[in-house]
C-alpha positions as CSV (number, residue, x, y, z in Angstrom):
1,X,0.0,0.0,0.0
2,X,2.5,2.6,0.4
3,X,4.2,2.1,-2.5
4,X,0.5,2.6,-4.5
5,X,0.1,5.9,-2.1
6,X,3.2,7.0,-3.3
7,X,2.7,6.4,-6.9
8,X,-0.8,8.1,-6.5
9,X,0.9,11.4,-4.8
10,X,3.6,11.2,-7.6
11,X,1.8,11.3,-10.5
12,X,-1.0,13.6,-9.3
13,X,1.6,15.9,-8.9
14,X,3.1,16.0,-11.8
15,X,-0.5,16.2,-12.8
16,X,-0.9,19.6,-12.4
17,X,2.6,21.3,-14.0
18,X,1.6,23.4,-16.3
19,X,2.3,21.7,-20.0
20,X,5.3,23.9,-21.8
21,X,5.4,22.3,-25.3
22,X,7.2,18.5,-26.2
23,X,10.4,19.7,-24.8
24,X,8.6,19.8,-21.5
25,X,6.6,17.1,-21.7
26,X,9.1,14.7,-21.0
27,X,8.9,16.1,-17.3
28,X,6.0,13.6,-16.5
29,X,6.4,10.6,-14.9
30,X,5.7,8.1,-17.9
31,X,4.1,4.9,-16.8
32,X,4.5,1.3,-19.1
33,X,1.4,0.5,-19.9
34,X,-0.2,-2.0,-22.9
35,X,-3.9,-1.3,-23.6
36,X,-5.9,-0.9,-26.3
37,X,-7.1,2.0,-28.3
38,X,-8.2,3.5,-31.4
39,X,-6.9,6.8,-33.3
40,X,-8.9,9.7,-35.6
41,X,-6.2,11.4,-38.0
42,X,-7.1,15.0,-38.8
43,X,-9.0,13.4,-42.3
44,X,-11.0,11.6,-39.9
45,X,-9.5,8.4,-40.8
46,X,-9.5,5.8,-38.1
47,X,-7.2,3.1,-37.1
48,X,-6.7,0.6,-34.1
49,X,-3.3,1.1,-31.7
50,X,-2.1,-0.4,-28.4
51,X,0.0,2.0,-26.2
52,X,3.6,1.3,-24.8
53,X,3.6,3.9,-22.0
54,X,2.3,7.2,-20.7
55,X,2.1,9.9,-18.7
56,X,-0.3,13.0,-18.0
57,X,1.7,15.1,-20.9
58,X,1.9,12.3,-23.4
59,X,1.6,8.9,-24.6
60,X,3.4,6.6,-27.2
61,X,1.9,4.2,-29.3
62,X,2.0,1.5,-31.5
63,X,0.2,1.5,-34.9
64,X,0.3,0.7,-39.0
65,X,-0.8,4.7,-39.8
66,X,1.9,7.3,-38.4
67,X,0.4,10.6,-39.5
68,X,2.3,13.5,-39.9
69,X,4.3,15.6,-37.3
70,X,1.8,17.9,-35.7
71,X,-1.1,16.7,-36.6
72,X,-3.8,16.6,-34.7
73,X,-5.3,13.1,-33.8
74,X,-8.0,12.0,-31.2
75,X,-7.1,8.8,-29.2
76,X,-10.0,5.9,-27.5
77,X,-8.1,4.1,-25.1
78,X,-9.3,1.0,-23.1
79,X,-9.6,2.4,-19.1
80,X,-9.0,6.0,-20.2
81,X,-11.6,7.3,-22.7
82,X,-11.6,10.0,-25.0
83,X,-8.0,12.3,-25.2
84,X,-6.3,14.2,-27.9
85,X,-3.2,15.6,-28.7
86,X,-0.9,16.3,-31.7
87,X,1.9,13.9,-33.1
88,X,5.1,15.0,-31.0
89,X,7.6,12.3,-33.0
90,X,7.4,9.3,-34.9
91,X,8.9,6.1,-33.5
92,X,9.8,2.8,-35.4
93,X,6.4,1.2,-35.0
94,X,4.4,4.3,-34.1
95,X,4.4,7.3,-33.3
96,X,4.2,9.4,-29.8
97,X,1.4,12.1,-29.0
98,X,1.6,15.3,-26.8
99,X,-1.5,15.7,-24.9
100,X,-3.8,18.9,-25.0
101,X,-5.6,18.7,-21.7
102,X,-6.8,21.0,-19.1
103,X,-5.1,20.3,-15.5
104,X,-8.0,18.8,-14.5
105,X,-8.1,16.4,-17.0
106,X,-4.1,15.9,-16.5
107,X,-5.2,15.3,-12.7
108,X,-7.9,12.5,-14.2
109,X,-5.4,10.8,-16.3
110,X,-3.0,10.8,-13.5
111,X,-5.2,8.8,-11.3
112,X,-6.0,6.4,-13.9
113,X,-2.3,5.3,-14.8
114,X,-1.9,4.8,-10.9
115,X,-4.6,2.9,-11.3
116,X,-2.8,0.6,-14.1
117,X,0.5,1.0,-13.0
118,X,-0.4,-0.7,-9.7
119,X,-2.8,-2.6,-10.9
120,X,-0.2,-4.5,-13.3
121,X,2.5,-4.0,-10.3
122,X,0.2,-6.2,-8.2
123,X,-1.5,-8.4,-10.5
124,X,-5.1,-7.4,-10.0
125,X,-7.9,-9.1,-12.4
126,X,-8.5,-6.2,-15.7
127,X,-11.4,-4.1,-14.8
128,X,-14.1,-3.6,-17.4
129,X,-14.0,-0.1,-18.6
130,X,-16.1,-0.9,-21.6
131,X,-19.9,-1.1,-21.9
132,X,-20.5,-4.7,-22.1
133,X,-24.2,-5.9,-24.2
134,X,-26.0,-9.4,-24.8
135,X,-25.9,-9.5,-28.5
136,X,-28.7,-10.8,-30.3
137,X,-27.1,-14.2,-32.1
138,X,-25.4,-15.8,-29.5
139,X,-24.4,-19.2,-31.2
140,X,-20.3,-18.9,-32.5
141,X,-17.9,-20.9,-33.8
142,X,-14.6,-20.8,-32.3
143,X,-11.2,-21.3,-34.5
144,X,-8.6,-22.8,-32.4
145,X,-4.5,-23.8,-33.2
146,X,-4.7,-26.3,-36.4
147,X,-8.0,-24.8,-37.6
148,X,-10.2,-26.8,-35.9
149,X,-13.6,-25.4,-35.0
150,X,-15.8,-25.9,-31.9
151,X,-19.2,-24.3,-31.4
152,X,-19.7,-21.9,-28.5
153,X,-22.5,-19.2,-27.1
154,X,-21.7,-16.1,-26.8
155,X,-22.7,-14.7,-23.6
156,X,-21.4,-10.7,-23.4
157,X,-19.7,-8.7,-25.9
158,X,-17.6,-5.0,-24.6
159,X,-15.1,-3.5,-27.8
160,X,-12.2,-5.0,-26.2
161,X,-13.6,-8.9,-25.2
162,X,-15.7,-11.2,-25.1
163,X,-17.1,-13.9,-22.6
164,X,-18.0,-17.2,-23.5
165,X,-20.1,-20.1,-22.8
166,X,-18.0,-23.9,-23.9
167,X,-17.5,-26.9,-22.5
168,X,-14.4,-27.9,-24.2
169,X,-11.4,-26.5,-22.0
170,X,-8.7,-24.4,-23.7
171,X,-5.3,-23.0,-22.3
172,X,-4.9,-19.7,-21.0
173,X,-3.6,-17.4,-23.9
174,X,-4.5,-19.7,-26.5
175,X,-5.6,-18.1,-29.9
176,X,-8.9,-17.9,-30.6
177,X,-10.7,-16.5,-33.6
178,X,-14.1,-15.6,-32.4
179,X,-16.6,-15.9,-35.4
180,X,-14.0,-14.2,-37.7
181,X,-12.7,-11.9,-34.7
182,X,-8.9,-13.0,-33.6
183,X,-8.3,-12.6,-30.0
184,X,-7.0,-14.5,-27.0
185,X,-8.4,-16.6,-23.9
186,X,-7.2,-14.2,-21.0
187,X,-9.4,-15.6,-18.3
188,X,-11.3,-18.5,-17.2
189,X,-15.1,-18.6,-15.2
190,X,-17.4,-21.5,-14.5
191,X,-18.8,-22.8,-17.5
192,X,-16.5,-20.8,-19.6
193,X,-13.7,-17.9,-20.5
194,X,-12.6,-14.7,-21.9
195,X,-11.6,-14.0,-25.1
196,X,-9.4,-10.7,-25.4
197,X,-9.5,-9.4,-28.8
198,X,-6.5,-8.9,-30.9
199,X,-7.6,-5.1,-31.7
200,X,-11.3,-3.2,-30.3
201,X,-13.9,-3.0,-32.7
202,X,-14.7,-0.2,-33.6
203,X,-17.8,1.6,-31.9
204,X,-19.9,2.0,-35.4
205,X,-19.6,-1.9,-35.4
206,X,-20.7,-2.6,-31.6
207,X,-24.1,-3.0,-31.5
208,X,-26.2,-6.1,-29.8
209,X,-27.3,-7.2,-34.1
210,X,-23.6,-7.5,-34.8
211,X,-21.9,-10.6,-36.3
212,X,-18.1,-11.8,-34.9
């Protein structure tokens, strides 16, 4: 616990410095952290991107679309929600984006990487940041190593995951195509698992008539 307290009270402070421009930005404390996201270009374009660490000033990811330097692009991430920013640098598999956010906001994100950060540092179960909904067609086929198929039920679906009803047991982190969806089994419950998706759907797909 006092190492979480003192994450908290370090990243909230850094929090609220004022942002200066990228040469200041690299005054926050960045935080390694993997989740899932999608990213708007300024054309409105939209792609999918996991991040490889942040902090209340910025955050780097990676992604097959780089944009340009300076740029403006609007970022969806799993556990943080809706941020933007400009493109700051390009990196070899991505790029890195400064953050344009009020201190508030800085103060918001700064609780939430604590939140990750510790929650990584002392293994806690993912929460479920994303709206989860009991889609309409529930029966699935599963695609397993060596392309063999088993049927399933689909029980809920969120944009990042999905849980599932089977009776055949699997190993943790197997590959699993979901319908035609790739992902990975992440966790187990009683009478079934979790299925981690390789990238988020994206939110003009996620609806409870959708298809895997």
């Amino acid at each position: 616990m006092i190492a979480v307290d003192a994450t908290a009270r370090t990243m909230r402070r850094v929090a609220l410095e004022p942002a200066r421009g990228a040469a200041d930005a690299r005054r926050f404390q960045r935080v390694r952290v993997a989740v899932l996201g999608r990213y708007m270009l300024a054309d409105r374009r939209e792609y999918p991107c996991q991040t490889v660490d942040m902090s209340p000033g910025g955050v780097r990811l990676t992604c097959a679309v780089q944009g340009e330097l300076g740029e403006r692009v609007v970022l969806y991430l799993e556990h943080i929600g809706r941020i933007e920013g400009i493109i700051a640098r390009h990196c070899a598999d991505g790029f890195a984006v400064q953050l344009n956010a009020t201190l508030r906001k800085r103060d918001k994100l700064a609780s939430q990487l604590t939140w990750l950060a510790n929650r990584e540092m002392l293994g806690l179960p993912e929460g479920r940041s994303h709206e989860r909904l009991v889609p309409t067609q529930t029966a699935v086929l599963l695609r397993i190593e060596g392309g063999r198929e088993i049927p399933a039920r689909l029980i809920d679906i969120s944009m990042s995951g999905v849980a599932i009803a089977c009776p055949f047991a699997l190993p943790l982190g197997a590959a699993v195509t979901v319908g035609s969806t790739p992902g990975r089994l992440v966790r187990y419950f009683e009478g079934g698992f979790g299925v981690q998706f390789l990238l988020p759907l994206s939110p003009d797909r996620f609806h409870a008539g959708m298809t895997l």
